[in-house]
C-alpha positions in Angstrom: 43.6 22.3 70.8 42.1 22.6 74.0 39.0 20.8 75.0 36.9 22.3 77.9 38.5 24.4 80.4 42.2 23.6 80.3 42.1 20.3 78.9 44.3 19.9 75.9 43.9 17.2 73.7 46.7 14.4 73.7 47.9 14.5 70.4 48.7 18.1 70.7 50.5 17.9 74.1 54.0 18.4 72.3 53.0 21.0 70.7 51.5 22.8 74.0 55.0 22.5 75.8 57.2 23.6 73.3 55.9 26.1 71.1 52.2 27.4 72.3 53.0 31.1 72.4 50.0 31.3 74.9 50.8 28.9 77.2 53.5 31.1 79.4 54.8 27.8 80.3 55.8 27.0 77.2 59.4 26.3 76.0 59.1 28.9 73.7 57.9 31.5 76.1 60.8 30.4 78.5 63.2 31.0 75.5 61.5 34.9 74.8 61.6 36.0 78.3 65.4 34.8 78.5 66.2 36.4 75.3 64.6 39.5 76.5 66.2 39.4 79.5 69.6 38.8 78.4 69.2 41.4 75.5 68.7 44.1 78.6 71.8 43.2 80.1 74.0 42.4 77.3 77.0 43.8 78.1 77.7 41.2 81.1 77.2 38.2 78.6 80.8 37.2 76.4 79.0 36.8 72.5 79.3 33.2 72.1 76.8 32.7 75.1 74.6 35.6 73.6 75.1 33.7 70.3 73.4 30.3 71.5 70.9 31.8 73.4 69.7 34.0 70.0 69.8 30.8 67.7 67.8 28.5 70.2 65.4 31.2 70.4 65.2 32.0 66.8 65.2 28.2 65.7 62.2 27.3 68.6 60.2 30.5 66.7 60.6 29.3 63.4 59.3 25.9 64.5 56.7 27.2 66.4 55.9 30.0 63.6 55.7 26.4 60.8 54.0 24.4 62.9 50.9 23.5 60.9 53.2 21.9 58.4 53.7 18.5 57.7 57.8 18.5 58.2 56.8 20.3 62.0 54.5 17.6 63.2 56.6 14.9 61.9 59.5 16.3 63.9 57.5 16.9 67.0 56.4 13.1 66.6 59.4 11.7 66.4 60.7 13.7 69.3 63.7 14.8 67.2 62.8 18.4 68.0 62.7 17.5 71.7 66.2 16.1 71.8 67.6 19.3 69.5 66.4 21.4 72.3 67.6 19.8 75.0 71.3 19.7 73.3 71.0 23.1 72.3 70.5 23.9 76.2 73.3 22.4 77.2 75.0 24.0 74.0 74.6 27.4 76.1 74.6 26.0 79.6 78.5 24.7 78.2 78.9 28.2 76.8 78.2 30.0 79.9 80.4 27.9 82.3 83.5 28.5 79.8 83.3 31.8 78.7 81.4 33.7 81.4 83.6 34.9 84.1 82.8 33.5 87.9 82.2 37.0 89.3 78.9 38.5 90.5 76.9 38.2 87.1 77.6 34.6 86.8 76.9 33.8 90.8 73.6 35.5 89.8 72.5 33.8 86.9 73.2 30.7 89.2 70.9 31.7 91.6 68.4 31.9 88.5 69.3 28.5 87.5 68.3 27.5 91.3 65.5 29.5 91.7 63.5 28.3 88.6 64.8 24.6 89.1 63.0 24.6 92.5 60.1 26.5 91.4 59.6 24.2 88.5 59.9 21.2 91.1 56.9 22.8 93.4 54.8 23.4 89.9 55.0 19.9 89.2 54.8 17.9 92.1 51.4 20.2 93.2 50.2 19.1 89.6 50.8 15.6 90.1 50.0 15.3 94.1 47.1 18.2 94.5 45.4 18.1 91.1 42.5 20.5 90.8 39.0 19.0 91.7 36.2 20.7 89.6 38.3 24.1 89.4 39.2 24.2 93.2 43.0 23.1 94.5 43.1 20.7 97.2 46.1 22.8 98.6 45.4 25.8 100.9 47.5 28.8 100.5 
């Protein structure tokens, strides 16, 4: 997949995103951590947000665990995949505003929700404004 030093190859750029286990970035490492995260504090989640959260997780694994066969790459080529994910998402972003109760918990996962949007935000526009030149960032700490 990868060509040189983090170069990935174009065709296999879906593939990278959502279900390389070694890219941290990936939406299926996103997916584990918040499953693991949300199995450690269980107890603060009502089931059917717990419910969706499992499923997306467990349906992303078994696409990423089939990927080298021909009904996988069809569906990441189509973009069908992308699109199930995304309404799955707001599947549990739905579940958590209507059955979650607006105390503490919820005010926190909030501030989750804010904190990784922005951090996301900073990832991408130093990707796309200070690209790395032969290994070294343009941007100074």
């Amino acid at each position: 997949m990868k060509l040189g030093r983090d170069a990935v190859v174009p065709k296999d750029v879906p593939y990278y995103f959502l279900l390389d286990r070694k890219n941290g970035g990936s939406i299926l490492s996103y997916l584990l951590s918040c499953r693991q995260n949300a199995e450690n504090i269980r107890e603060h989640f009502p089931p059917e947000v717990w419910s969706v959260l499992n499923h997306l997780y467990l349906e992303v694994a078994l696409h990423a665990d089939q990927s080298s066969t021909e009904r996988v790459r069809m569906v990441m080529e189509d973009r069908s995949l992308h699109q199930d994910i995304l309404t799955q998402l707001d599947e549990l972003t739905g579940a958590l505003e209507k059955h979650m109760l607006h105390n503490d918990a919820w005010h926190f996962w909030q501030l989750g929700v804010y904190a990784e949007r922005s951090l996301m935000t900073i990832q991408t526009l130093k990707q796309v404004l200070a690209p790395e030149v032969d290994g070294v960032s343009r941007i100074t700490p």
